[in-house]
N, CA and C atoms as an extended XYZ file, in Angstrom:
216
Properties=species:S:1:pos:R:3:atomname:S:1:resname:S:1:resid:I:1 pbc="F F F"
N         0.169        1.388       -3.867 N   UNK     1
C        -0.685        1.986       -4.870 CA  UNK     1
C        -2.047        2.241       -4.237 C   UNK     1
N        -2.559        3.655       -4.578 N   UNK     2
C        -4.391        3.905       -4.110 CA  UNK     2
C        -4.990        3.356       -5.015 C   UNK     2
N        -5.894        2.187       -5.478 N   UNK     3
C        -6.523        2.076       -6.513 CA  UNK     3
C        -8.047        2.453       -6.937 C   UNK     3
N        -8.281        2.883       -7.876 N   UNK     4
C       -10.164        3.346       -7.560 CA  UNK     4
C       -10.436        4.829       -7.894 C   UNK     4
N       -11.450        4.972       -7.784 N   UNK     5
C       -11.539        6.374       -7.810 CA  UNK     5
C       -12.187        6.941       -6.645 C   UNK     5
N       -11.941        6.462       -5.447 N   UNK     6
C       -12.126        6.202       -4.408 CA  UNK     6
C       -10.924        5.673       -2.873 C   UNK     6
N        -9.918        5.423       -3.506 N   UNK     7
C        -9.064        4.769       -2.637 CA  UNK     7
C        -8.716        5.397       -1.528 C   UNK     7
N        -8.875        4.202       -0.388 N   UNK     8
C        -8.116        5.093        0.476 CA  UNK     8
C        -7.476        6.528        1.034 C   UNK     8
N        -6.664        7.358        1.811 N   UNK     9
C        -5.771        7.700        2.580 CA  UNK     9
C        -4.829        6.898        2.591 C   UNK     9
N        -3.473        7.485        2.057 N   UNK    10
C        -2.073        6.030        2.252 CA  UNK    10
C        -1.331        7.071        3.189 C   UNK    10
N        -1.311        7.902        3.684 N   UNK    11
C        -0.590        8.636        4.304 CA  UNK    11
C        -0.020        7.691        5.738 C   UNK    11
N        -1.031        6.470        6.778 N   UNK    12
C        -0.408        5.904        7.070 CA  UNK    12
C         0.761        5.324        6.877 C   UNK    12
N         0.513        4.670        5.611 N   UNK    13
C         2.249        3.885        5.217 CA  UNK    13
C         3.015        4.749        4.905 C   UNK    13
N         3.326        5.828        4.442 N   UNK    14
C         3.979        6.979        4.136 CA  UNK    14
C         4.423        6.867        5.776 C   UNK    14
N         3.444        7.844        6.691 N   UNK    15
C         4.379        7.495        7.701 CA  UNK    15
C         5.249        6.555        8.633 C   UNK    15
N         4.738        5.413        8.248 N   UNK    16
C         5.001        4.134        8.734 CA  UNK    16
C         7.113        4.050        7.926 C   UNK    16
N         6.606        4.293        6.500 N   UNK    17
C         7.654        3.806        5.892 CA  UNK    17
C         8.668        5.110        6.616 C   UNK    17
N         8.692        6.457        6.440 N   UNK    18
C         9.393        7.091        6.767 CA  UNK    18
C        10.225        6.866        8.148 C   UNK    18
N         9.074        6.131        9.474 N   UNK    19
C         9.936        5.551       10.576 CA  UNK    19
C        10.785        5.086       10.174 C   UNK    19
N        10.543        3.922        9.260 N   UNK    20
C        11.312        2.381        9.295 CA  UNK    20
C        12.261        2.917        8.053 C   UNK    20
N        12.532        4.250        7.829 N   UNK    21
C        13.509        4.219        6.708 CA  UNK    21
C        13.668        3.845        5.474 C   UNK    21
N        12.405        3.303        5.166 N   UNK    22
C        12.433        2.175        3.680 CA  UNK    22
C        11.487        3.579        2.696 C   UNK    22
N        12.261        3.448        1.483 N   UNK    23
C        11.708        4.153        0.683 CA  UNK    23
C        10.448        3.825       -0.059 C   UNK    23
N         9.568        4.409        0.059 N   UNK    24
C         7.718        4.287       -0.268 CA  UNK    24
C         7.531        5.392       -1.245 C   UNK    24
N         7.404        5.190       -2.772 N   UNK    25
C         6.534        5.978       -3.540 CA  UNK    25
C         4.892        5.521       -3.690 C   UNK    25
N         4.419        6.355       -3.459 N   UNK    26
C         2.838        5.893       -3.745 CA  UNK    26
C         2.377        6.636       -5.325 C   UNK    26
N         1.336        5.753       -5.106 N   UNK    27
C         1.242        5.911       -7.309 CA  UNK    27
C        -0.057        5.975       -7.106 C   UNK    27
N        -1.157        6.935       -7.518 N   UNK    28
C        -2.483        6.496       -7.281 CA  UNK    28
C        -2.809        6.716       -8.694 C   UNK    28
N        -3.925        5.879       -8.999 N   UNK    29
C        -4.283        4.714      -10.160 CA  UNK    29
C        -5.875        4.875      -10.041 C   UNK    29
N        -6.499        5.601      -10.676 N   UNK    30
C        -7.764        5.982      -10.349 CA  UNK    30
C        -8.825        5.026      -10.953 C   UNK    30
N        -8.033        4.432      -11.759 N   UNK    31
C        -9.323        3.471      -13.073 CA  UNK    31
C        -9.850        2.267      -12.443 C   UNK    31
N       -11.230        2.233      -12.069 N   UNK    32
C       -11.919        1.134      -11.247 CA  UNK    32
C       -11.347       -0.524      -12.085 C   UNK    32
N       -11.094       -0.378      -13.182 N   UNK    33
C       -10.480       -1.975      -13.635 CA  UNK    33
C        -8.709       -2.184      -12.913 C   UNK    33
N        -8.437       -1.209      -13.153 N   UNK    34
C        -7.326       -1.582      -12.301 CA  UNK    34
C        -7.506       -1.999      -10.675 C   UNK    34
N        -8.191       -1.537      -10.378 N   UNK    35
C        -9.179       -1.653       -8.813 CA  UNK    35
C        -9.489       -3.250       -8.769 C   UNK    35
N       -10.535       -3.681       -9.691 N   UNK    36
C       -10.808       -4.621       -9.663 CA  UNK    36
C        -9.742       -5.812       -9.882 C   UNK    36
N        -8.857       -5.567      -10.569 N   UNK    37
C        -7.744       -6.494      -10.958 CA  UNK    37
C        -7.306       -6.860      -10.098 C   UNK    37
N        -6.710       -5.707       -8.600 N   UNK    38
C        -6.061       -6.305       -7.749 CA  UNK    38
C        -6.849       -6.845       -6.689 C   UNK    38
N        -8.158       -6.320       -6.558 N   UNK    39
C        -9.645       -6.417       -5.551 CA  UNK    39
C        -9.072       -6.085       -4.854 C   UNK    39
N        -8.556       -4.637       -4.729 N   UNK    40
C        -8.318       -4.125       -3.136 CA  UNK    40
C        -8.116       -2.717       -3.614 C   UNK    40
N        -8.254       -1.786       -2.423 N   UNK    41
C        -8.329       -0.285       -2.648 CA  UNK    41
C        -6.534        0.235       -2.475 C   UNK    41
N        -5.656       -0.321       -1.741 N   UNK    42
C        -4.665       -0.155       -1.356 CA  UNK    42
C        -3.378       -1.245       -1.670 C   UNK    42
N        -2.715       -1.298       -2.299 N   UNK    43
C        -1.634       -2.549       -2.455 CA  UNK    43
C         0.194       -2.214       -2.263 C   UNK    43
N         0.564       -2.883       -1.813 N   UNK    44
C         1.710       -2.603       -1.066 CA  UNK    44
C         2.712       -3.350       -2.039 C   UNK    44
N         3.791       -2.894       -3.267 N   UNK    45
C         4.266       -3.728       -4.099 CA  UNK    45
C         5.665       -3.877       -3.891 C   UNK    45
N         6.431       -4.813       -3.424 N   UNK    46
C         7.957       -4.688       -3.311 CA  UNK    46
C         8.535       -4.541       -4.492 C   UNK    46
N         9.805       -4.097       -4.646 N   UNK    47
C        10.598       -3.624       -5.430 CA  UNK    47
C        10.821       -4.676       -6.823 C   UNK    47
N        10.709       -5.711       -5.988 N   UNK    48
C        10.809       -6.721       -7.087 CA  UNK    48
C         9.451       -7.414       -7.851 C   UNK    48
N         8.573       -6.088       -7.657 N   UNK    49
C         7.041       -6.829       -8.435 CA  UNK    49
C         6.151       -7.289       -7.476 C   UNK    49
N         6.443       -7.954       -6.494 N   UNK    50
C         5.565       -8.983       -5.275 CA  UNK    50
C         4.652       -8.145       -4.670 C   UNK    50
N         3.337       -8.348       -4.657 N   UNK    51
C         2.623       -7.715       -3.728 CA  UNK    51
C         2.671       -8.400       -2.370 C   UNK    51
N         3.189       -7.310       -1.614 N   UNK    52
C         3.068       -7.749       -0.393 CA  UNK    52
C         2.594       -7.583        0.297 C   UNK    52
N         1.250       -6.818        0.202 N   UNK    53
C         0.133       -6.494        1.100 CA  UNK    53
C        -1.165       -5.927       -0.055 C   UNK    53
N        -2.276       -6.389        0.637 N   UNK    54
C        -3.210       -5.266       -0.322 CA  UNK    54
C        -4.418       -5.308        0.620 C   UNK    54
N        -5.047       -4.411        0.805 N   UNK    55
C        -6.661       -4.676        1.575 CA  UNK    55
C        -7.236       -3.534        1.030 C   UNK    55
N        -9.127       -3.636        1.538 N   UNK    56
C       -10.075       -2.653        0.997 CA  UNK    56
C       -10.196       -1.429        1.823 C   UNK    56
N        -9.130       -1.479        2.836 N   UNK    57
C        -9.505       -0.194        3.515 CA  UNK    57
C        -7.986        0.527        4.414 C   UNK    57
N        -8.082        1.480        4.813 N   UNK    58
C        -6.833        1.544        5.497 CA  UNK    58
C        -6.765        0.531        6.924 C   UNK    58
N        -5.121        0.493        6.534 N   UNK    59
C        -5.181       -0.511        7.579 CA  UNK    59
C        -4.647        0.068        9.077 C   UNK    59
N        -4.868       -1.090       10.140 N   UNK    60
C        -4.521       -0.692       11.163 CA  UNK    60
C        -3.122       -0.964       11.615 C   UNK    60
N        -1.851       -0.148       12.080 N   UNK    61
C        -0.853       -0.742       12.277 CA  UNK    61
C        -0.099       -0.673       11.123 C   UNK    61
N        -0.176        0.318       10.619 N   UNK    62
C         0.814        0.379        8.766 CA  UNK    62
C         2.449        0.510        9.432 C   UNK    62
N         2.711        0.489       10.478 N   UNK    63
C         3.949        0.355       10.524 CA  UNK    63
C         4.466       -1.237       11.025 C   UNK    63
N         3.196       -2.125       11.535 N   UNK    64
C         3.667       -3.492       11.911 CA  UNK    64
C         3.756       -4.090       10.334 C   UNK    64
N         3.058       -3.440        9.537 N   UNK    65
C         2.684       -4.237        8.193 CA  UNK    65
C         4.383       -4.081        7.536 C   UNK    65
N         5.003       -2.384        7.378 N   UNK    66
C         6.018       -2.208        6.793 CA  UNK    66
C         6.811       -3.261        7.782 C   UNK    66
N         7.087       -3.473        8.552 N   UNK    67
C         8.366       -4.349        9.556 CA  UNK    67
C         7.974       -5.568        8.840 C   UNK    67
N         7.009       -5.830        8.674 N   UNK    68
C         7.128       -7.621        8.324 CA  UNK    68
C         7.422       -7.097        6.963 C   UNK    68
N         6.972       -6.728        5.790 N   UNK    69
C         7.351       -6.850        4.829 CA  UNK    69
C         8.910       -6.987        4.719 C   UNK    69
N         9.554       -5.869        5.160 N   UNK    70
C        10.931       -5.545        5.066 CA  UNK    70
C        11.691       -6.972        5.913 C   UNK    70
N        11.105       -7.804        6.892 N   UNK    71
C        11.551       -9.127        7.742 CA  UNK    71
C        12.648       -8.162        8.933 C   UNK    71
N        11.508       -7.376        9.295 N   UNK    72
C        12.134       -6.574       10.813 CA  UNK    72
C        11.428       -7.493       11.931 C   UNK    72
């Protein structure tokens, strides 16, 4: 998710996920309370609800991030 009205570039994980084959919808969520809820500009949510990543900026390495999530 982009959160903010401000968020990020997710196009990293987009490409990251497209390597690694794992399907990535991104949802961007413009309302600064939702922002604040998660305190991060970017959040990475597995299928089953779990956030499994979130930070305030793009990150470096969005494809080491997708491998661990997925336990590559």
């Amino acid at each position: 998710m982009r959160l903010g009205p401000k968020a990020p570039d997710g196009t990293d994980f987009v490409a990251a996920a497209g390597e690694c084959r794992i399907p990535l919808k991104v949802l961007d969520v413009p309302a600064k309370d939702i922002r604040d809820l998660y305190d991060a500009d970017l959040v990475l949510v597995r299928p089953d609800q779990h956030v499994a990543w979130r930070a305030g900026a793009r990150p470096d390495g969005a494809k080491a991030i997708m491998s661990r999530v997925v336990g590559s």
